[in-house]
C-alpha positions as CSV (number, residue, x, y, z in Angstrom):
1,X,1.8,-16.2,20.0
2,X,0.7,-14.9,16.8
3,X,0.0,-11.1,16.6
4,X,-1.7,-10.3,12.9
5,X,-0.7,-7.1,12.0
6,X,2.7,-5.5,11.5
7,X,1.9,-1.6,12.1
8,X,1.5,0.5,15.4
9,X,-0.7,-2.1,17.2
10,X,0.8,-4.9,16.2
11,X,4.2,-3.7,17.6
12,X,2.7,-2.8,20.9
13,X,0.9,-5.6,21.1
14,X,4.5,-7.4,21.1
15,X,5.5,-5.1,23.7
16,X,2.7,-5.3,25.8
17,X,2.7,-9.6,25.9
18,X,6.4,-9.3,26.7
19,X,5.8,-6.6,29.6
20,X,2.8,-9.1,30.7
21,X,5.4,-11.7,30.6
22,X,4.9,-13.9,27.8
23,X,8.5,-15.4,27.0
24,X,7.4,-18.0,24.1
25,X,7.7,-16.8,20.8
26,X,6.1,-14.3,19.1
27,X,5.2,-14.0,15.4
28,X,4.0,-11.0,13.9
29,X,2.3,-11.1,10.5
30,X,1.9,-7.9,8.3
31,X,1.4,-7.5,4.9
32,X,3.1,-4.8,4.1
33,X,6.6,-5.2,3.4
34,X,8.2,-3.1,6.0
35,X,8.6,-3.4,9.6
36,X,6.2,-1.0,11.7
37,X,6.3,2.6,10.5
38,X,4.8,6.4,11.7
39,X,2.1,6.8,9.2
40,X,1.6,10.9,10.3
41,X,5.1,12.0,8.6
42,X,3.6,10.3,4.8
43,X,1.5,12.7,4.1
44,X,3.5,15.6,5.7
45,X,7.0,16.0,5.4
46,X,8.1,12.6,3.0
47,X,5.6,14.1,0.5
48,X,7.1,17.6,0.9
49,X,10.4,15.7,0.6
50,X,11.0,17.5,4.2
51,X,12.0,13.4,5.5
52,X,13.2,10.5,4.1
53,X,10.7,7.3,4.5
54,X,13.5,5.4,5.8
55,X,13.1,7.3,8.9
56,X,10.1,6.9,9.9
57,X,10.5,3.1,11.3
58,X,9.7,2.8,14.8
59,X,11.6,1.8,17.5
60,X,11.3,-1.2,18.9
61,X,12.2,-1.8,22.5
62,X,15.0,-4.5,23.6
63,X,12.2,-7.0,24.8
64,X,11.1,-7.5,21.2
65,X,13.9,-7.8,19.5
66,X,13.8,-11.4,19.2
67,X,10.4,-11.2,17.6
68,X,9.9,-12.7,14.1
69,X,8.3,-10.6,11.6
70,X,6.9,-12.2,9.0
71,X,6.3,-9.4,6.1
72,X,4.9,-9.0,2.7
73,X,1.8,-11.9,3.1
74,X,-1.3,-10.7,4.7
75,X,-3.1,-13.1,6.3
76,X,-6.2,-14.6,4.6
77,X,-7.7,-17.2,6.6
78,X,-7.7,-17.4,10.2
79,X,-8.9,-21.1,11.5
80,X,-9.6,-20.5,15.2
81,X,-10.1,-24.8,16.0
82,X,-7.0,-25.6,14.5
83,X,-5.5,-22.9,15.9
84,X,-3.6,-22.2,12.2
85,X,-3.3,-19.1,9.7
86,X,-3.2,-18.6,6.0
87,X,-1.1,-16.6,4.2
88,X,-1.7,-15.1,0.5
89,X,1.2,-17.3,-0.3
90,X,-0.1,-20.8,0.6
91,X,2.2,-21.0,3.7
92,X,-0.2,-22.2,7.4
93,X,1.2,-20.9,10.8
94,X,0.2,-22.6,13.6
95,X,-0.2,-20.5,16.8
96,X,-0.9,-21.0,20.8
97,X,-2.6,-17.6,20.9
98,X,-4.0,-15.0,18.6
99,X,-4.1,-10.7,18.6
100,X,-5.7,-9.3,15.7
101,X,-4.3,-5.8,15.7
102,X,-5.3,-5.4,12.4
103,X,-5.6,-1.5,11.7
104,X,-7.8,0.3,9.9
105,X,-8.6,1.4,5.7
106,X,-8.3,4.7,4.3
107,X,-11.9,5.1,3.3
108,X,-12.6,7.0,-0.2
109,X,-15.0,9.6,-0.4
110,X,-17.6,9.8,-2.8
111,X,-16.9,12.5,-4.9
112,X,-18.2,14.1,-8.3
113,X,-16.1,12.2,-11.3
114,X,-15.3,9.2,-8.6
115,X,-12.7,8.9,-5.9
116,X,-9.7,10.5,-5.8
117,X,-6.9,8.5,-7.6
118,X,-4.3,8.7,-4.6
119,X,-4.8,7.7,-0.7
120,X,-1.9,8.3,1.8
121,X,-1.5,5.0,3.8
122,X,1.3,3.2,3.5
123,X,4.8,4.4,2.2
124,X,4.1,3.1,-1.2
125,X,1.4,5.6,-1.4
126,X,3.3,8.2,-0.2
127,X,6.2,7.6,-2.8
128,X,3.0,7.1,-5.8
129,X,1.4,10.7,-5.1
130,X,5.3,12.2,-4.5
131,X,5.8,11.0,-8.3
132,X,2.5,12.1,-9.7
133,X,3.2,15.2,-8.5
134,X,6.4,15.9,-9.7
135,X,5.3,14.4,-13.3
């Protein structure tokens, strides 16, 4: 089972196939680097330096723990008759079944003098504005 998208969803999406009783593998693809993370605590107490990012991972229950995460290569291409993926490195995935769990985009704003130079998404984002403002 592939589950594209390594954030909130696709982590309860692992959870949920295992509590519906799916034993084959599972494969979760995300392209951030990072295993599944709370988002709320980037733009709150990280960028107040109130937490550390490191502990906002998520916990993942024991029935996932044998789940493969495969980080750091969003998927580009998603070929529903072969049944195969496509990673921004070159690499294909085959699959028996497909979740998209896919998340969401900050969206920008217009604004007077164009969008605002810093969105708070994902922890690099969060570690960007904590820079620029202590610059």
């Amino acid at each position: 089972m592939a589950v594209v998208g390594a954030s909130l969803g696709g982590l309860r999406a692992a959870e949920q196939l295992r509590a519906a009783g799916w034993h084959g593998a599972i494969t979760v693809f995300g392209d951030e680097p990072h295993l599944p993370y709370n988002r709320p605590p980037l733009s709150k107490a990280v960028l107040a330096g109130h937490a550390l990012a490191a502990g906002t991972e998520l916990r993942r229950r024991p029935s996932v723990e044998d789940v493969e995460w495969r980080l750091g290569s969003a998927v580009t291409a998603a070929d529903l008759t072969a049944r195969t993926l496509t990673l921004t490195d070159g690499s294909v995935h085959m699959y028996e079944g497909l979740v998209a769990a896919t998340g969401v985009r900050p969206r920008r704003l217009p604004m007077p003098g164009g969008p605002p130079r810093h969105v708070v998404r994902t922890l690099e984002d969060s570690t960007a504005l904590a820079a620029g403002l202590a610059a």
